[in-house]
C-alpha positions as CSV (number, residue, x, y, z in Angstrom):
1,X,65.2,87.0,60.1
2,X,66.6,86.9,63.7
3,X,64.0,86.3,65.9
4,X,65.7,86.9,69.4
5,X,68.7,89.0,71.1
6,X,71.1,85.9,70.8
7,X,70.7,85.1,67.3
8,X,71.1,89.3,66.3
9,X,73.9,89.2,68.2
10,X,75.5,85.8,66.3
11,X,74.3,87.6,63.1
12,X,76.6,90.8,64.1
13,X,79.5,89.0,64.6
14,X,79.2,86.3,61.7
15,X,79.2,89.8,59.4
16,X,81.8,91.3,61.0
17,X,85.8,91.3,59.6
18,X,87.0,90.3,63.1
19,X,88.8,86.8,62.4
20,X,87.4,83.9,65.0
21,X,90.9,84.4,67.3
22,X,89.5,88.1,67.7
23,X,86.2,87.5,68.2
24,X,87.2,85.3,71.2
25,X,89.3,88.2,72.6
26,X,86.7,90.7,72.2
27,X,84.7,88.3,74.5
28,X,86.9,87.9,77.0
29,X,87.0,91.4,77.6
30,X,83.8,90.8,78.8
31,X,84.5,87.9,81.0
32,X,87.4,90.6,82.6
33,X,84.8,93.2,83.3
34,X,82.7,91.0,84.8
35,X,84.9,89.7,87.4
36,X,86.2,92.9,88.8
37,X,82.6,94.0,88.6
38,X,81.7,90.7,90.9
39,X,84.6,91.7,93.2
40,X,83.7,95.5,93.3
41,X,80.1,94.5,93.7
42,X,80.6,91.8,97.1
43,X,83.7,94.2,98.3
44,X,82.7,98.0,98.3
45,X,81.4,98.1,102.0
46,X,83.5,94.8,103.9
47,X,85.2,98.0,106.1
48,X,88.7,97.9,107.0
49,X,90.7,94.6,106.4
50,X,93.9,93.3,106.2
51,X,95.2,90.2,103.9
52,X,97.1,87.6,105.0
53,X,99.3,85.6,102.2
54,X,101.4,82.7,102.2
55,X,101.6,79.1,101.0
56,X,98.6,76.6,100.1
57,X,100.7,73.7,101.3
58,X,101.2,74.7,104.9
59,X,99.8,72.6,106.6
60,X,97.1,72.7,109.6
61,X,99.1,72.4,113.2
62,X,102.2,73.5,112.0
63,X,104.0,76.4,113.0
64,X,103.5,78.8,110.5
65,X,99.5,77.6,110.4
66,X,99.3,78.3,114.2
67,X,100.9,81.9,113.7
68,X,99.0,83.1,111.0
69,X,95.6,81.9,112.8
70,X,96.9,83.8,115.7
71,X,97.5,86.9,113.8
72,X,94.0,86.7,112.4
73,X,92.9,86.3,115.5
74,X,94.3,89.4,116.9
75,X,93.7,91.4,114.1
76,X,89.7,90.8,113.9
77,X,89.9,91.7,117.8
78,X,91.2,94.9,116.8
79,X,88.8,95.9,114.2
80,X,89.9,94.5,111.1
81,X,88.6,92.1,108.9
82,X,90.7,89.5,107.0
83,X,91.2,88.9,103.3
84,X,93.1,85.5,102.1
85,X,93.4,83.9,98.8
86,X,90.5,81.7,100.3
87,X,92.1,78.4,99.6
88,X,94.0,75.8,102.1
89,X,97.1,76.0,104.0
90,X,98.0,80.0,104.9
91,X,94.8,81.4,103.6
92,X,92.7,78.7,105.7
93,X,94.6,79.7,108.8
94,X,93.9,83.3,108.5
95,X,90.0,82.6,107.6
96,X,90.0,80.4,110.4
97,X,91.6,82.8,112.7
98,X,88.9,86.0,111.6
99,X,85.8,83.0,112.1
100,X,87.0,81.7,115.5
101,X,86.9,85.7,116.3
102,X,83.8,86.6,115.2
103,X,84.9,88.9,112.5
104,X,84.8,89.3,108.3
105,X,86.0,86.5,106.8
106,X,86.3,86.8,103.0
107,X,88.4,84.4,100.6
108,X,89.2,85.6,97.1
109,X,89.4,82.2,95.3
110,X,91.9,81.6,91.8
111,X,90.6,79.0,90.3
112,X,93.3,76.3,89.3
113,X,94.1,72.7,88.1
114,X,95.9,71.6,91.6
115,X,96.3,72.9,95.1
116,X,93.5,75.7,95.3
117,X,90.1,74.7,96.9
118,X,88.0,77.0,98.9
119,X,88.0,76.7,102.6
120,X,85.1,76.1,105.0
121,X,86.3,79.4,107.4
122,X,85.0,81.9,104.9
123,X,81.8,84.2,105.0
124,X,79.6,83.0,102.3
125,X,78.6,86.1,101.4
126,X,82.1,87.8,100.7
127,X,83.8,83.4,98.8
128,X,84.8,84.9,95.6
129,X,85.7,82.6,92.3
130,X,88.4,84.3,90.4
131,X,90.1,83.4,86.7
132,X,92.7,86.0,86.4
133,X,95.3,86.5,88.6
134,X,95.3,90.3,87.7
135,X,91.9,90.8,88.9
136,X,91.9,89.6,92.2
137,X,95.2,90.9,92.8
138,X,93.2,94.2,92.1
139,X,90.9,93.4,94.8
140,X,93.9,92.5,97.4
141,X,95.0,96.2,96.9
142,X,91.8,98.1,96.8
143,X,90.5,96.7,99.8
144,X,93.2,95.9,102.4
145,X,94.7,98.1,104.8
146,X,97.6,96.3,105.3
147,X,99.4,92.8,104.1
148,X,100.9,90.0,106.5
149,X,103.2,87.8,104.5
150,X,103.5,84.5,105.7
151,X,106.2,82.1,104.3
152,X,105.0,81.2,101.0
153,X,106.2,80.3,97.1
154,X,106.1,82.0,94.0
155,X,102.6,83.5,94.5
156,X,103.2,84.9,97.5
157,X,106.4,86.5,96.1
158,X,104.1,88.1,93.5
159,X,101.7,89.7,96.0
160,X,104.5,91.2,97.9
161,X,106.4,92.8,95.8
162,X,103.5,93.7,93.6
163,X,102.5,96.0,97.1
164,X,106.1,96.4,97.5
165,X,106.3,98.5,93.7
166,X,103.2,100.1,93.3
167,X,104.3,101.7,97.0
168,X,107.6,102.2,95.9
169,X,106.6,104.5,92.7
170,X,104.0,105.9,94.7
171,X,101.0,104.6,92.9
172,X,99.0,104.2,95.7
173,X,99.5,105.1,99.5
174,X,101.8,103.3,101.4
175,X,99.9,101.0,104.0
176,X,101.6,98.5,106.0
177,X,103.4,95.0,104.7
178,X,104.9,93.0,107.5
179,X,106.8,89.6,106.7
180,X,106.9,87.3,109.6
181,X,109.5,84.4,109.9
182,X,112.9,85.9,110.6
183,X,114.1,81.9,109.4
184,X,112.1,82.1,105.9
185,X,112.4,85.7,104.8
186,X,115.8,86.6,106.4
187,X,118.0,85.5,103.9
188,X,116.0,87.1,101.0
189,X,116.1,90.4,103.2
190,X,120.0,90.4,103.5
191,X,120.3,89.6,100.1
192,X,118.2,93.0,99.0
193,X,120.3,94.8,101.3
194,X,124.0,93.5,99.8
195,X,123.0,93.2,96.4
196,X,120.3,95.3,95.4
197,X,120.8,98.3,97.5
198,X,124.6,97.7,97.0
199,X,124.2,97.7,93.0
200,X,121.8,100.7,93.2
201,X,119.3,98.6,91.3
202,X,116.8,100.3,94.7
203,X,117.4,102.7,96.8
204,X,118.4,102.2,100.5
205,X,115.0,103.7,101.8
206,X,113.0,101.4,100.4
207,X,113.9,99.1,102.2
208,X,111.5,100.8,104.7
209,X,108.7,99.5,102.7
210,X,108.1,96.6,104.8
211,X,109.3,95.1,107.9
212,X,110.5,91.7,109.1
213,X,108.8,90.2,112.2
214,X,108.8,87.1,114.5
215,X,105.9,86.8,116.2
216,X,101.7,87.7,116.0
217,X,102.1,90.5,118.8
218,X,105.1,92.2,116.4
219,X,102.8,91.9,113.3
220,X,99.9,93.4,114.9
221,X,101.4,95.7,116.8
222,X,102.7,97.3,113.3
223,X,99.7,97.5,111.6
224,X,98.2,99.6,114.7
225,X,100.8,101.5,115.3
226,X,100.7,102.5,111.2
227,X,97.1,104.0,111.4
228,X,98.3,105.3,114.9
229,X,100.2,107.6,113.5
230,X,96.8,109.3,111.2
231,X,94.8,109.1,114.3
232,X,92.8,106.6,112.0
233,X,91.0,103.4,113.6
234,X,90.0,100.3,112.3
235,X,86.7,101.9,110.9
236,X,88.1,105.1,109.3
């Protein structure tokens, strides 16, 4: 006879016609649920913020680092709090920017085998430790108000034009995605425009989705201007 929770609940699943390869799955349903219940739990009431993506390997000092810092800067002036992917490069910038200000800080952590450490700019209250890519991508969009794109690899290309589709067949609201470097993102830009608009494959107003900018002032200036428009503020 079972004498405690754990060894009923090894009992239940020893009897049951669920192969071991199932069993594991049925757990890790579990381990899902969990983590966006972690992320719903340390997110519901972090106010207005915006997320700022781009590459783990830029690094501190460099021009792209310096901007994004900037832009976080200028952003937490305004209101807003920042969201990164709470490892090095980009996402320490834009913590770093948001700390130096005085503003929310939070860093939604993936946890993987090179590149991605947490960084020391982050609020320790809102460091979050993900598995799955899906989830915390979840998070990005419930919780931002707006997405600066910084140059940035394949994961960065993922974020975007995740944003970039779910606004484009209007499963959520549109909110502001602003790309900044004219140099990085300006060839991927014309190539939408010639080939992808050309072949139909989108059509030529989404291209409205987003905007391409050079500088911090441009980027912030968007985002306001965005919520200017709904007579909303950074604390709606």
């Amino acid at each position: 006879m079972a004498e405690n929770k754990e060894e009923l609940i090894k009992l239940a699943f020893e009897k049951t016609s669920l192969s071991a390869t199932e069993r594991s799955s049925s757990w890790k349903i579990f381990k899902i649920m969990a983590e966006f219940v972690q992320g719903f739990e340390h997110l519901e009431k972090i106010g207005p913020c915006v997320s700022i993506f781009g590459s783990a390997r830029t690094k501190p000092g460099s021009k792209y680092y310096k901007m994004a810092t900037e832009i976080a800067g200028k952003l937490t002036k305004k209101g807003y709090g920042i969201i990164t992917g709470g490892g090095p490069g980009i996402m320490e910038a834009g913590n770093k920017g948001a700390f130096e200000a005085g503003g929310t800080s939070a860093g939604l952590n993936i946890e993987l085998e090179f590149e991605q450490h947490s960084n020391p700019y982050i609020d320790t209250d809102k460091s979050i430790d993900f598995d799955y890519f899906f989830v915390r991508k979840v998070m990005f969009m419930k919780y931002s108000q707006g997405f600066v794109v910084m140059p940035g690899g394949f994961g960065t290309f993922d974020e975007m034009f995740e944003a970039i589709t779910l606004i484009q067949t209007q499963k959520i609201a549109p909110f502001p995605i602003v790309m900044v470097g004219k140099d990085y993102w300006g060839g991927l830009i014309e190539w939408i425009k010639k080939t992808m608009i050309d072949e139909g494959t989108i059509s030529p107003k989404d291209i409205n989705i987003f905007h391409l900018v050079d500088t911090p002032d441009e980027a912030v200036k968007i985002i306001n201007e965005f919520y200017s428009k709904y007579v909303l503020k950074p604390n709606f």
